[in-house]
Structure formats: C-alpha cells, structure tokens
N, C-alpha and C positions, 0 to 999 in steps of 0.2 A: 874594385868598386862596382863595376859590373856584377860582381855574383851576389855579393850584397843587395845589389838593386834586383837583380833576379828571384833574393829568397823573397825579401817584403813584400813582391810583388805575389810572390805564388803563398805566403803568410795572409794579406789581403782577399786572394780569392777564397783560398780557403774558408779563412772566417764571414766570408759571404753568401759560399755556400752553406756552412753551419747554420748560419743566421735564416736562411734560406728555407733550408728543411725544417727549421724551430717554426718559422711562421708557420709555415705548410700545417705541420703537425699539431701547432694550437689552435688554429683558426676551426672555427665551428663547422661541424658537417652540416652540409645542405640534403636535402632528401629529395627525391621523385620517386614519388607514389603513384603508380599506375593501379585502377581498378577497371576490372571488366567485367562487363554485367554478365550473369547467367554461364559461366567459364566452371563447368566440374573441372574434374583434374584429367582431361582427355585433352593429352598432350604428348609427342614425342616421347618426352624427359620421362613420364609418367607412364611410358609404357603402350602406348596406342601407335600401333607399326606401320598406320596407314596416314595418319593424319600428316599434315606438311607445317611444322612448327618450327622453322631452322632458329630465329631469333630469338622467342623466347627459352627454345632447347638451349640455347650458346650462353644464355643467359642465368641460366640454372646453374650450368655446368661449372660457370664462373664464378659462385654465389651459393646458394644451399637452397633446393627442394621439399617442400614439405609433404610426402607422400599419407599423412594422415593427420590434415588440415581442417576444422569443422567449424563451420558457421553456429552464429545460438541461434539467426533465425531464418526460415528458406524462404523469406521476402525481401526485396530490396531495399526497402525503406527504412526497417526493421533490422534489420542485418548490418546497416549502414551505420544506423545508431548505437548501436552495442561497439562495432570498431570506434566512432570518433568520441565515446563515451567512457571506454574500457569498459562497461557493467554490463551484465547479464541481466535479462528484464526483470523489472520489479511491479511494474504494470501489466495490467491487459493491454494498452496503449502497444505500452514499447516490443508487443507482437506486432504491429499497425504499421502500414504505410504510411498511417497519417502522421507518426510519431513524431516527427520534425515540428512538423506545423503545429501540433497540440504541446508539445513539449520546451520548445526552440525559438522557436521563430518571433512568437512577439514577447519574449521574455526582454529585460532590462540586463546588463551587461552588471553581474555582480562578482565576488571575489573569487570564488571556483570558476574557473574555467568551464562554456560550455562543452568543448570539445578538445582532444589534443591539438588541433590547428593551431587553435585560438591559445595553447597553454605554450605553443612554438613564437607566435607572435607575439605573445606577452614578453617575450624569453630575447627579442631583437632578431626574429627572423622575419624577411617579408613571406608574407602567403599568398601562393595564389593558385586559385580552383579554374578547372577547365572542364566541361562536362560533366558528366551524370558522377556525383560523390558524393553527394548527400540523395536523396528520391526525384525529386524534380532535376531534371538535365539542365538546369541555367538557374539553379540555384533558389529559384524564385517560387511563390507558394501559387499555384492556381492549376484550375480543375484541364482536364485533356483539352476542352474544347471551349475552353475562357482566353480574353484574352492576357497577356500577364501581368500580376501583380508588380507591385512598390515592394510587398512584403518578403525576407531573404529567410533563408529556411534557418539558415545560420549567420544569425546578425554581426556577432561579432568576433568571426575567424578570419574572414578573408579581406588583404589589402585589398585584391584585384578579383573579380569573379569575372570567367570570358569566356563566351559561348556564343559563338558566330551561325545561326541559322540557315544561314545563306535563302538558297529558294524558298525552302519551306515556310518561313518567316517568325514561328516561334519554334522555340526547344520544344515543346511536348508534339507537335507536326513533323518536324526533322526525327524523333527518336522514335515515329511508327509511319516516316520517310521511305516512297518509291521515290524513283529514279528522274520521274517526269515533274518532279516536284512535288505531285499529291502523297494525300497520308490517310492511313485507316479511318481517320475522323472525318474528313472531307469528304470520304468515298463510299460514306455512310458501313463501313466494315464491307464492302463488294469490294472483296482484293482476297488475293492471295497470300497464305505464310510463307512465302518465298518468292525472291525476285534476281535473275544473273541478267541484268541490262549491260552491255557493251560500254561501259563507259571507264572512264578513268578513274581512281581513287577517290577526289574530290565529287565523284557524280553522288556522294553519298554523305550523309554527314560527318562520319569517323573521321575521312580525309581532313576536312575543313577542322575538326578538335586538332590533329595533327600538325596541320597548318600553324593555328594559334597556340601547339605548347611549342615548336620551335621559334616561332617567333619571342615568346614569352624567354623562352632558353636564353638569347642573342642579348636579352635586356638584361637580365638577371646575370650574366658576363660581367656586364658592366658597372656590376655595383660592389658595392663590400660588405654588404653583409650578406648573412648566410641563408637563405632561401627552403621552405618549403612549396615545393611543384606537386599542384594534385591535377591528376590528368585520368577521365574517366570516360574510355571507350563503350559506346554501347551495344556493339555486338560480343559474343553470340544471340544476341537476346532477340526474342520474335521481331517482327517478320525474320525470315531468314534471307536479305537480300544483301548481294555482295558482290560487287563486277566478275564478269564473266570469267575474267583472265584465272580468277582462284577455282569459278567452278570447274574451267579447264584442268586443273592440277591434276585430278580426281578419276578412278575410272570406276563410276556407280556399282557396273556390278560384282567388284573386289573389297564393296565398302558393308562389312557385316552390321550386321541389325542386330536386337537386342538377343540376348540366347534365353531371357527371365521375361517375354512376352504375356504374363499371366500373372494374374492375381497371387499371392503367398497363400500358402497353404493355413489355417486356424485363424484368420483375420477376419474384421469387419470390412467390407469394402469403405468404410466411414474415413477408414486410417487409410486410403488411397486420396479418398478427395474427390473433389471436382475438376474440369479440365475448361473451365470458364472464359480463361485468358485465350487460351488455344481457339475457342470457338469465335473469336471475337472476329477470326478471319473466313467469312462467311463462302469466299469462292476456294477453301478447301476442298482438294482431287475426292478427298471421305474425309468422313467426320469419324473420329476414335471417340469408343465407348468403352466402359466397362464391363459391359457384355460380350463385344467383340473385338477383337486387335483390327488395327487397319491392314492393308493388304502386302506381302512382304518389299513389294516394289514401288509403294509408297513411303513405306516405312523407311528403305535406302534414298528415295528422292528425299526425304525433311531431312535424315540424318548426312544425305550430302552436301545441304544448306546448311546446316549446324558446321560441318566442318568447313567449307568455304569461307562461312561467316569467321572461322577465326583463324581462318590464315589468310583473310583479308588485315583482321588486327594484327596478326601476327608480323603480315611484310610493314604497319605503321609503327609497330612498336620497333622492328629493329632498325627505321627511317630516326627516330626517337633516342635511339640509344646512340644511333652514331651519331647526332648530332651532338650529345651531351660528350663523346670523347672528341669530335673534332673538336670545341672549346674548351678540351682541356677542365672539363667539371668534372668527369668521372672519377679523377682521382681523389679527391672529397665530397662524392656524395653516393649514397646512400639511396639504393635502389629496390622498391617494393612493387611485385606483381599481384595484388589480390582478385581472386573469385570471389563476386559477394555472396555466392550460395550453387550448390548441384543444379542439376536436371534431369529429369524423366525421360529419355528419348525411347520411349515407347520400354522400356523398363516396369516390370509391376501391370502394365497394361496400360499407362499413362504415357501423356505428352504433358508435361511444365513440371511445376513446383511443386511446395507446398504442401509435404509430407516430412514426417520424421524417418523416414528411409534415410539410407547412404548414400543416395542416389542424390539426393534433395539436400544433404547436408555438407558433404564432404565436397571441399572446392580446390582449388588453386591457390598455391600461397610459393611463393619466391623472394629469398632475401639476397642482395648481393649487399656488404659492408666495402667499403672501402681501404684499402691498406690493409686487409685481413685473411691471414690463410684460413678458411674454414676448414673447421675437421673433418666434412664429410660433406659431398653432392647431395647427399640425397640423408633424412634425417629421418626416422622411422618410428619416433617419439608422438603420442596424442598432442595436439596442439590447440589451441582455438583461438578466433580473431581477437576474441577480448585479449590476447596474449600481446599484440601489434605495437597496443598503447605501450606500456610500459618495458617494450624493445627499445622502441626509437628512445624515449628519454634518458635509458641508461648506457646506450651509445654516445647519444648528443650531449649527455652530460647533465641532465636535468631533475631536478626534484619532483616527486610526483604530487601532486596538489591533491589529493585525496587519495583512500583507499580503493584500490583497483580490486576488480575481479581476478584480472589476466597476471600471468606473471612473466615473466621478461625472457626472451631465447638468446640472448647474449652468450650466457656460459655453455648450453646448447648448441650454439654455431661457433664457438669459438673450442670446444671442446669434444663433443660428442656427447657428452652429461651431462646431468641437471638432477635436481631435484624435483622439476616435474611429477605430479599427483597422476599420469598419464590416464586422465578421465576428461570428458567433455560434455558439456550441458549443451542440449538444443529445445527449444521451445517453441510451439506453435498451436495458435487459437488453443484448445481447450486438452491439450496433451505436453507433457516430458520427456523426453530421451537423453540417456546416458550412454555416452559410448566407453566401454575400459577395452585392455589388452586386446582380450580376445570375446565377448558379449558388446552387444547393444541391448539394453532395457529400456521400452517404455511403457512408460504409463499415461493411459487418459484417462481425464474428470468429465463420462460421457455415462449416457445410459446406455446404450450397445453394449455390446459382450462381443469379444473378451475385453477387457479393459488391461491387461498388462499382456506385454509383447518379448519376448526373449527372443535373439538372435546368436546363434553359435559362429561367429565369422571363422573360425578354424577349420568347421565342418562344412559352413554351409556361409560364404562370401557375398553373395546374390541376397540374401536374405529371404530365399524364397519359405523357409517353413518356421510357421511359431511354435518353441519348445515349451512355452513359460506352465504349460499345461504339466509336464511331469518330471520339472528340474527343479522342485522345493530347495530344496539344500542351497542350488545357485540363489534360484529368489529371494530367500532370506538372507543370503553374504551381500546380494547386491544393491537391495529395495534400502537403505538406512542412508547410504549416501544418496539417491535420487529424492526420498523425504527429505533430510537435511537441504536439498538443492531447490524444492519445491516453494514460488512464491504466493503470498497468500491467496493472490487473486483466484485461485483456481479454486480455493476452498468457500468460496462467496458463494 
C-alpha cells in the first residue's frame, strides 16, 4: 500500500512538473531593452584590450555580438526613429532630431502602430520607458532650456514613462548634468566636456535611471503579464562626466588615440561636418579644428572620459542584469544592448557625429534570447537597427502590422545563417551610404566635388583614402542598389 502511495505520489510531482515547464515555456517573453547613447562598438567583447567592460563583455558572451551593426542615421533622435519604427527614412524630417515631435507626438492613436512598444502593448504587454529612448530623455517634447511640456514624443506606447531628475530638476538639465547639480544650460556653456567628481554612482543621473528600472524590475515581478522594460542610459554621450572611481580604472598614458588623426585622402572636408555639439563646451583644454588635430595628450584626457563614461554604464548595466536574475526574470526574457549610433574620437580629425564614416555609423548591438543556444558569440553578418523590429516580434511571437524595412536575426542567432542581403543603408542630411561585404559607397546631393565616396574596408578599414575616382567597374556593380535605396527627398 505504501509503494502504491509512493508512485501517485512521485506520478503527481511529476505531472507538475511537466505542467510547470509547459507554463514556463508558453508564457510570453518579457524584453529589456537597454540603449545607450553615443556607445560605437568600443568594447572588451569588440576587441578594445584597454577599456573595462566586464558586464556587458559577460553579457555578449551569453548572448550573440554584432560586430557589424549600422545605424540608418548618426543622430539620436533620428536613429531612434528608424529602431521604434523599423523604416529607413522616407523624409528629410526622419534625418531630424526633431522627428518625434514633427512625426509622433501630437499624432491621434490610429490602427498601425506608432512604434514596436506600442504594437507590444497592443499585443498585452505592459510597457515602460526609463530615460533617453525616444530623443527627449523623459519622453516629453521641449526645447533644452524650456520648462517641460504635457506633450509625450510617443503618446501612445508607454503604460509608464519614469524619469527621476533628481537635483537637476528637468531631463534635458540632468542629460548635460555636472555633479554639483548644474548643467551646460544653466552655466551658460562655461563648463567643461568632462567631469571625474568624487561621488557615488547616484551623484549623476545614470545612477538614479538605475535606481528606477530596478525598482520598475521588483513591480513588474509581481504581475502576470509579460513586460516590455526600455531603459536608456546616457552616457557615453558629451559631457564626458563619470565618478572618479571609473576614472581611477584607467592609466591615461596606456590609453591610445586615434592612429586616422586626419582628414581621408579625395574628400571634401563638407563629408566630415561640423563639430558644433562638441563646441558647445566652451571651457574646453583646445578647441578641434579641421585644420588642426587637438594635442596628443588631450586627445587621451577626452578619450579617457569616453571610456570612463562607459564603464561607469557598464558597472549599472551589470547592477541591472543581476537584478533581473536574482528575480528569476532572466529566464524569459529577452535582453537588448543597443548603440544608437558611432563616434568620432578624434578619428578623420573630428570629435562627435554626424558623418557617414564607420566611425559615425557602426555601433553596439547585443542580443541575449532566452532558453536559447546561440550559434555563435559573436556574428559577422551586415545588420542594421531597422533589423531589431522584426527580431523581437518573431521571438515573441507576433504579427508584423506593416511592411518592415529590417528583417528579422532569429535564424541568424539561432543558426549562424540567414538569408541576409549583407548591405546597409545610412542616411544623413543631404548624403547616402551603403555598406556591403567588403565597400562602403557614398553618395551626396551637394554641389562640392567629389560627390561619390568609395571605401575598400579589406585594404583600407580606417577609411582613410577615396578610391571612387578609378574603380569604375566597382561603381557601376554598386551604385544600382544605393539608387534603388535613395529616397525622393534628396532629389527635390
């Protein structure tokens, strides 16, 4: 009688465990979506032997790295649109930071989906935004030095939008935040692009976004349905201030500088740009020109701010991640690191954005799935953000509500192949670029000369010389898709 009572008994666990693992494995993946501003692919994982990246390296490693990951556009706002949109621009606008706001924000909530958030939440997940993910850092539309609007960049994605200022007392103060509580607005730009104050994590905004997605975490525990977390750090991004403890990591003069200091060879300096944003920090050590490089031991102080600054995010991100496995989330859900675009660290002869360089385009991208052996750490396939959208849907299981640009890395991380067209569109103000295998092509609608740009990345990685001058044969194989890609606006 006893053994009898023994099997039913161990018949009952059993089928409760089954029953167990069937929930587990039906129940909708939850996502956390980390973006970070101005994050190229200078990282550990990526190859850079000096920087101090241990969480998001561990985090790769778990997951799959995109080592040739490309934004469509090198602005934030811009760039941001194209991910929460999947489409590559069809406007001048949607080169614009202002795209939200002109695009979005006082729009009426109709049957397409503004954004994949919004096509998540339609779908029974709750959403909620935490810092800079759309352009405005608290979601809200108003100018640097306004106070903030009613008006939501994205009306109708997010359950919860949470953005805790703390001293500074708005988002756009806190995201050009010194330490003592002021910000380049307040200080009439008399500040410097870099700041290592003695303080604690929280002495700084990122901390306090931190604060509020684990909090966010703790609640989202407690509920039962299945959760999109967007959580949007704003370092590396100018100023470059970050507690002293990270600048401590670092020993300056081990930390190499650009080795491509100079303009590219057949170029207009037009295709470098201006360095507008950079200047905006008026008690800069020198000002960079593109006449002159700045000096080589300034050039290590900003580039030891840049890295500071992200292994300041780097020890939040993995405060972040371990929060999400001490509750036991990590097992269904669905973890994204994106760069929303490169940078310039003294590269080409520039400091910031805002070119069709690689420098300017190619960023950070890390996928960890859940429950899933990836076929490879590290994936060496062309990719682009517009790809992001229609991953998460054919993970989570979802219909796409229009035609996408991007197409989906599922079989890609789950395989190593794909059917991938390994080409990528970038766009900005009044220029195109294509990146395939082994070329970059671009072209601008400018009157300067030369107006088309060839880059051999096999010969020459840096980009430093333009060939478009006496590779007819390439030009003609490559110029039919970049037409075919070109939208009308440029022809206006």
């Amino acid at each position: 009688m006893k053994k009898i009572f023994l099997i039913i008994i161990l018949l009952l666990l059993t089928t409760a465990c089954e029953l167990k693992k069937k929930t587990m494995s039906t129940r909708p993946t939850n996502i956390l979506f980390i973006a970070v501003d101005d994050l190229r692919p200078e990282l550990g994982i990526y190859g850079n032997p000096v920087i101090k990246s241990p969480n998001i390296d561990q985090l790769a490693k778990e997951g799959s790295f995109f080592s040739r990951h490309y934004v469509q556009v090198p602005t934030c706002g811009a760039s941001r649109y194209s991910l929460m949109t999947g489409l590559r621009p069809r406007k001048r606008i949607h080169t614009d930071n202002r795209v939200f706001y002109r695009e979005m924000a006082k729009g009426n909530e109709e049957q397409l989906p503004e954004s994949f958030v919004h096509h998540f939440k339609r779908n029974g997940y709750t959403t909620i935004g935490i810092g800079k993910l759309s352009h405005s850092v608290d979601g809200l539309v108003y100018g640097f030095e306004e106070k903030p609007s009613d008006v939501k960049e994205m009306p109708h994605s997010w359950d919860r939008f949470v953005f805790n200022p703390g001293k500074w007392k708005t988002g756009w103060n806190a995201f050009f935040g010194y330490a003592n509580g002021e910000n380049r607005q307040s200080l009439k730009g008399q500040v410097k692009p870099y700041e290592e104050a003695d303080v604690s994590d929280e002495g700084y905004p990122d901390g306090l976004i931190l604060k509020s997605a684990i909090e966010e975490l703790k609640k989202l525990k407690a509920q039962q349905k299945p959760f999109f977390l967007g959580v949007g750090f704003f370092k590396p991004h100018l100023p470059f201030n970050a507690p002293k403890k990270y600048w401590d990591l670092y020993d300056r003069p081990a930390i190499p500088i650009a080795s491509d200091p100079f303009i590219p060879q057949n170029v207009n300096v037009q295709s470098i740009g201006k360095m507008g944003e950079f200047y905006n920090y008026k008690l800069s050590d020198e000002k960079p020109t593109l006449d002159q490089s700045v000096s080589d031991g300034y050039a290590r102080k900003l580039i030891h701010g840049y890295y500071a600054s992200i292994s300041y995010i780097d020890h939040l991100i993995g405060q972040l991640l371990s929060e999400l496995k001490s509750l036991e989330l990590d097992k269904n859900t669905i973890v994204v690191l994106w760069g929303d675009h490169g940078w310039h660290l003294g590269n080409d002869r520039k400091w910031g954005k805002h070119t069709l360089f690689d420098r300017s385009l190619k960023s950070a991208l890390i996928v960890k799935l859940p429950g899933v052996n990836h076929a490879s750490i590290e994936i060496n396939t062309i990719v682009e953000t517009v790809d992001i959208y229609p991953t998460l849907l054919e993970f989570c299981g979802l219909v796409k509500p229009y035609e996408l640009d991007g197409r989906s890395l599922v079989e890609l991380i789950h395989t190593g192949k794909s059917s991938h067209q390994n080409r990528a569109f970038s766009f900005w103000k009044n220029g195109l670029s294509m990146k395939t295998d082994r070329y970059r092509l671009t072209r601008f609608f400018r009157e300067e000369e030369p107006k088309i740009e060839l880059y051999d990345h096999l010969l020459d990685p840096e980009e430093n010389i333009n060939i478009a001058f006496d590779r007819h044969k390439i030009l003609d194989s490559l110029l039919p898709f970049l037409d075919n890609a070109t939208p009308k606006f440029y022809f206006k």
